[in-house]
N, C-alpha and C positions, 0 to 999 in steps of 0.2 A: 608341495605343488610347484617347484622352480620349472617343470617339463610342461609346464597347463599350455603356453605359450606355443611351446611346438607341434603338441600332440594334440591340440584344436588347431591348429592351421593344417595338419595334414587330413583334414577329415574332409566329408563335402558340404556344400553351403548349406543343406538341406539338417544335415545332422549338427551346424554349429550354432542355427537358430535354434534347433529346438532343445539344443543343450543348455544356451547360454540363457534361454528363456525359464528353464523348467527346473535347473539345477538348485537356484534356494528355496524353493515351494517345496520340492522333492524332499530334500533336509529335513526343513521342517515339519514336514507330514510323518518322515519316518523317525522323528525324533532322534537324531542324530544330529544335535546341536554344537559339538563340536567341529564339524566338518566343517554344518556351516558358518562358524563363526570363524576359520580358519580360510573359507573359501572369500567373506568378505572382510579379510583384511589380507588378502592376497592382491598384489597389484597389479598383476598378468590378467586376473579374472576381472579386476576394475576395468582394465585398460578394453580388453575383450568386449568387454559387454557395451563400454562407452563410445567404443570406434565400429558396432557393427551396425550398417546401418537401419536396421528394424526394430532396434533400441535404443542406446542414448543412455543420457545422464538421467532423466526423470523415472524411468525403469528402473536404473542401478537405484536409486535412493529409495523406489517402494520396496526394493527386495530388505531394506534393515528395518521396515514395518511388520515384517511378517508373524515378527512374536513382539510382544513387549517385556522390553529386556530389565525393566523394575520388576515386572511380578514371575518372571526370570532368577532374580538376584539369588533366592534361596535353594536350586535347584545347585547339587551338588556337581553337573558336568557343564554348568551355566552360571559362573559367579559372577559378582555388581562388577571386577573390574572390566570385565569382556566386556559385558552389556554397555559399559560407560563407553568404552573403548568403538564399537562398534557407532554410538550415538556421535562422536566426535565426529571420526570419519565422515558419519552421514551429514549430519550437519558443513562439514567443510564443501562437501560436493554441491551441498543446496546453497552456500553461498557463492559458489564458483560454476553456479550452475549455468549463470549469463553468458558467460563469460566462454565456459564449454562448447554450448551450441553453436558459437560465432567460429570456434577454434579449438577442436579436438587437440589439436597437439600441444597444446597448453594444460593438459592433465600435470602433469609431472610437478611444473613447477607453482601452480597453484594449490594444489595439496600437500606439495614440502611447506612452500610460503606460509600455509594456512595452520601447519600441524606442527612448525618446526618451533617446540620450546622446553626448556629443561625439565619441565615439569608436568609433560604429558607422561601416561602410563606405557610402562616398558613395552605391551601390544602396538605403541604407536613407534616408538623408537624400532621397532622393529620395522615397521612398513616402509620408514623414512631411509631406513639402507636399502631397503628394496626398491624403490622408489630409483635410488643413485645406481644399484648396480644393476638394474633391468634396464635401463633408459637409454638406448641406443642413437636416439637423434639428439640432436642439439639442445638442451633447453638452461633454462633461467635458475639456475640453482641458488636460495638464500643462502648466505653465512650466520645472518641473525634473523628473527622474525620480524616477517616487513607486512602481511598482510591481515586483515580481519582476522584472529579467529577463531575458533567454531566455541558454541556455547555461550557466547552471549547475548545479546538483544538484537539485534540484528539477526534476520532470520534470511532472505532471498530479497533480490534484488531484480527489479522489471527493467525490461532494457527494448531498446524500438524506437523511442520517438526522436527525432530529429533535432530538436530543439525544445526548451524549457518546458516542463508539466504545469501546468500553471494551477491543476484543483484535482483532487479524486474524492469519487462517491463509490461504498461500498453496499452492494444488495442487500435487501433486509438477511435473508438467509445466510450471509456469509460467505456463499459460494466463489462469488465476482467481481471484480475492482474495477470500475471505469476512468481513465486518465483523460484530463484534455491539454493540450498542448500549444504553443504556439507555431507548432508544424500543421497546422489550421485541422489537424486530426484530433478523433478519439480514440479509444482503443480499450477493448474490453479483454479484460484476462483474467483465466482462472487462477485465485487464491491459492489454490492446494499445492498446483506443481507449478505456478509459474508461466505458465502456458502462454502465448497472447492469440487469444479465439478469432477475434476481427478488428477492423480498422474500420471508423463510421470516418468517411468522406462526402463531403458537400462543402463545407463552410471555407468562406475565400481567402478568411484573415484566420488571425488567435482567436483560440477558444479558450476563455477565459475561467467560464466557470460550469459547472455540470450539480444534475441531480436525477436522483431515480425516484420512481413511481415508488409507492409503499408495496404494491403488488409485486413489481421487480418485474412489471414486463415494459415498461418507457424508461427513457431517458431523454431529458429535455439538456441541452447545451445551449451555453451562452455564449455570444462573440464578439467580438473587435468588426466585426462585419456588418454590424447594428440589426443582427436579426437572433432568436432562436429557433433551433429546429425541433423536435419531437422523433425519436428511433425508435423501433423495433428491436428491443435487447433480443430478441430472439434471433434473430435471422438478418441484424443492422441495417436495416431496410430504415429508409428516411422516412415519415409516414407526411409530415409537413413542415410545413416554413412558420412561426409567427415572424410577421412584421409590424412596424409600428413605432418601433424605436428610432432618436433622429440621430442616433448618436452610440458607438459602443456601449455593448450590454455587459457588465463587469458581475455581476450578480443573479444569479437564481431559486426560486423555493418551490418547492409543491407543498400545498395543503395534504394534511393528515390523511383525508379521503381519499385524494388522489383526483380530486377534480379537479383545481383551478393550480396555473401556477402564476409564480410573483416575480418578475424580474425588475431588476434598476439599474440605471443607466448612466453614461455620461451626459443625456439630455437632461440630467436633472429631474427626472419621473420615474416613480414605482408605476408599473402599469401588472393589471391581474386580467388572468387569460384562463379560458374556457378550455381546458386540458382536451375533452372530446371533439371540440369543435373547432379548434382554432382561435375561435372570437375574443377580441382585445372588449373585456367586459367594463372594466373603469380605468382611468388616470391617476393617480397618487398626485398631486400636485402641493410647492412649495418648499418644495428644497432650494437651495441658495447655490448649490455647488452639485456634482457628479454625488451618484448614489453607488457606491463599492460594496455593500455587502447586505446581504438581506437574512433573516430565519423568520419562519411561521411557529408559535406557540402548539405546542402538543394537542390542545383542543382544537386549534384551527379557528384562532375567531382574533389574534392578533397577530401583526406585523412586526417587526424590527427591522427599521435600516439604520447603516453605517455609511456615516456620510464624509465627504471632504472638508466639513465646516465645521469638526472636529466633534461633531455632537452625532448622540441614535434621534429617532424619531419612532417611537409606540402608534402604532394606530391597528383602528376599529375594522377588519375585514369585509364585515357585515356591510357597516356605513361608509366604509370610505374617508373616516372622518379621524386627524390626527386626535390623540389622546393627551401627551405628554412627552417632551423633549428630555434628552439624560444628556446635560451638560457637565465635561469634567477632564478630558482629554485636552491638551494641548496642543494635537497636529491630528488628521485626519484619521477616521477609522477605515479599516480597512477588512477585518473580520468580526463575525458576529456567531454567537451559541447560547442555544435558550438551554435551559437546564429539567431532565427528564418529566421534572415534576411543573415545570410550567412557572414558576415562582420567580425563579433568577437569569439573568443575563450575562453573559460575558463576554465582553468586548475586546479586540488588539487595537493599534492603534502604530501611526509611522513615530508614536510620542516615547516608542519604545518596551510601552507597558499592556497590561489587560484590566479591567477595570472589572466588578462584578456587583452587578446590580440588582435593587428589590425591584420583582418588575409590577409590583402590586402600586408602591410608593413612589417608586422612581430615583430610591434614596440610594449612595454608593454607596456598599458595604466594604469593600476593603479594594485597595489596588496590588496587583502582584506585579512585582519588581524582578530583572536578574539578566533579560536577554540585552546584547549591546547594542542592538542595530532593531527598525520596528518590526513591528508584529503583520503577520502576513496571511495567519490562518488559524483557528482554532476550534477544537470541538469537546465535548464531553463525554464520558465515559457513559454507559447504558442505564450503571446502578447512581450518577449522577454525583459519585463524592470522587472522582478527580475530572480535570482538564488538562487537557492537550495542547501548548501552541507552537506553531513554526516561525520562525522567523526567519529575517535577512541576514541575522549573523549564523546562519547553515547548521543552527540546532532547533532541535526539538527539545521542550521543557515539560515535565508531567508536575502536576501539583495539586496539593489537597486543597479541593474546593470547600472543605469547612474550616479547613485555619489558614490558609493563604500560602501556606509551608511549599516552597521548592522541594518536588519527592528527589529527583534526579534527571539528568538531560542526557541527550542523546543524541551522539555525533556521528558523524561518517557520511556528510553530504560536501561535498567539497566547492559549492556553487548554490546559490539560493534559485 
């Protein structure tokens, strides 16, 4: 394929869309799976497809979903090394996928960068001379490997906001990732390819914290502006303002229903709001310091907040009425996660640590220890035996929530 290059630039625009669109379906409908595994790991036909403009990089990456290249492996014109080979690729592109968008001509050396190691399969040492002897303009050639790459944790990377993300909520179904930012935005993006769908603008300051409806059609955000709003995930229409707050809103929850939500503040108040109406329906009162982080229990009949006075606060949603304090931290809490089944709690804290508690008792069950710097955010897995936290020293820590065991951490933020 060294001539793909010239003999699609001599055609006309009409026939290089619909070639460069229709060429790997084609393949694989007529079962001719070597072509096209020779055609996606052609660099002319990357290059092609990524610099015309009615395609892109999110195209190129669905054209190596078209077969799945495991149940591939045994197909005698279709072996596991191709199929790996093929996945590598893919995966490089979907890390450098940000990065593409912003600046096509950055192909070259972000696929060397990403690909370039002794111990990739000889399909990929192959690209990577194509790569150098195709590459006509100027670019960034590695000597060693300098960046991410492909196949490990780290899967795509969202790019757009202007300043620091301070919280995301992901829709029940999976589909969408909401960011909020201290670029007084939100921004909602598709999961799948990366996409960013819209930017929800209104709010004057940082938006500190965010949540979705259980239904996955609201998202309520919280802000440094001492108000939250309520959006339209569909169509990011502002639907309204709660006010009420005398003081930034660092925190938010929705009840399980999806009717009321729970924000808290630097006023020192949990206050619960009428999700349909607007209506500011009670006060939480009795905190001593700023309320930083809140969860609602699975049943929806308790609170949790994480406070500045290094202690949570349990209370009665019904009554309005506190239950029981979890004193045990030694600097302020900052995040809070109830655990699927309703039982346990798990705390971060600026103390450095997560605490994990009976929330029946109020009794501490074990502290998990390892990050250097404090704890900023935290959640739990769906089937509720791991935890997730982020912290200020710019990892993520996964860990088994029945023995307190560090599974493994997770780098590549270079800035908390």
């Amino acid at each position: 394929m060294e001539e793909f290059a010239d003999k699609l630039a001599a055609q006309s625009p009409a026939f290089q869309r619909a070639y460069l669109g229709s060429l790997a379906p084609s393949l694989v409908k007529s079962g001719n799976l070597e072509k096209y595994y020779k055609t996606l790991t052609d660099f002319d036909f990357i290059t092609a497809k990524i610099n015309h403009p009615e395609f892109g990089v999110q195209p190129l990456i669905e054209d190596y979903d078209l077969i799945d290249h495991r149940e591939m492996s045994n197909n005698s014109e279709y072996n596991f090394k191709k199929g790996t080979s093929l996945e590598l690729i893919q995966s490089a592109l979907r890390l450098s996928a940000h990065i593409l968008v912003a600046g096509k001509r950055q192909l070259a050396s972000q696929l060397h960068g990403r690909l370039l190691n002794q111990k990739m399969p000889e399909e990929i040492q192959e690209l990577l001379v194509q790569i150098k002897q195709r590459t006509t303009t100027p670019w960034l050639c590695a000597l060693t490997p300098s960046l991410t790459p492909p196949g490990g944790r780290l899967l795509r990377t969202l790019n757009g906001h202007s300043k620091s993300v301070n919280a995301v909520a992901v829709t029940l179904n999976g589909q969408q990732v909401i960011s909020a930012s201290s670029d007084s935005t939100l921004k909602v993006w598709n999961l799948a390819t990366g996409e960013e769908l819209f930017t929800l603008n209104g709010h004057s300051n940082s938006v500190f914290a965010v949540a979705v409806t259980p239904n996955g059609q609201q998202v309520i955000s919280a802000s440094d502006d001492n108000t939250l709003k309520v959006w339209n995930l569909a169509t990011g229409e502002e639907l309204f303002t709660l006010n009420g707050h005398s003081g930034p809103v660092r925190a938010v929850a929705v009840t399980p229903d999806g009717q009321q939500v729970i924000s808290g503040s630097d006023d020192n108040t949990l206050k619960v709001w009428n999700l349909a109406t607007g209506e500011e329906l009670f006060t939480l009162n009795g905190y001593s310091g700023p309320v930083s982080a809140v969860a609602v229990t699975p049943d929806g009949q308790q609170v949790i907040s994480g406070l500045d006075d290094n202690t949570l606060k349990v209370w009665n949603l019904a009554t309005g009425k506190e239950q029981f304090t979890l004193n045990g931290h030694s600097s302020p809490v900052r995040a809070v996660a109830v655990t699927p089944d309703g039982q346990r709690v798990i705390s971060g804290s600026v103390d450095d640590t997560l605490k994990v508690w009976n929330l029946a008792t109020g009794e501490e069950l074990f502290t998990l220890t390892g990050h250097s710097q404090w704890v900023r955010a935290v959640a739990v897995t769906p089937d509720g035996q791991r935890v997730i936290s982020g912290s200020v020293d710019d990892t993520l820590k996964v860990w088994n929530l029945a023995t307190g065991e560090e599974l493994f951490t997770l780098t590549g933020h270079s800035q908390w």
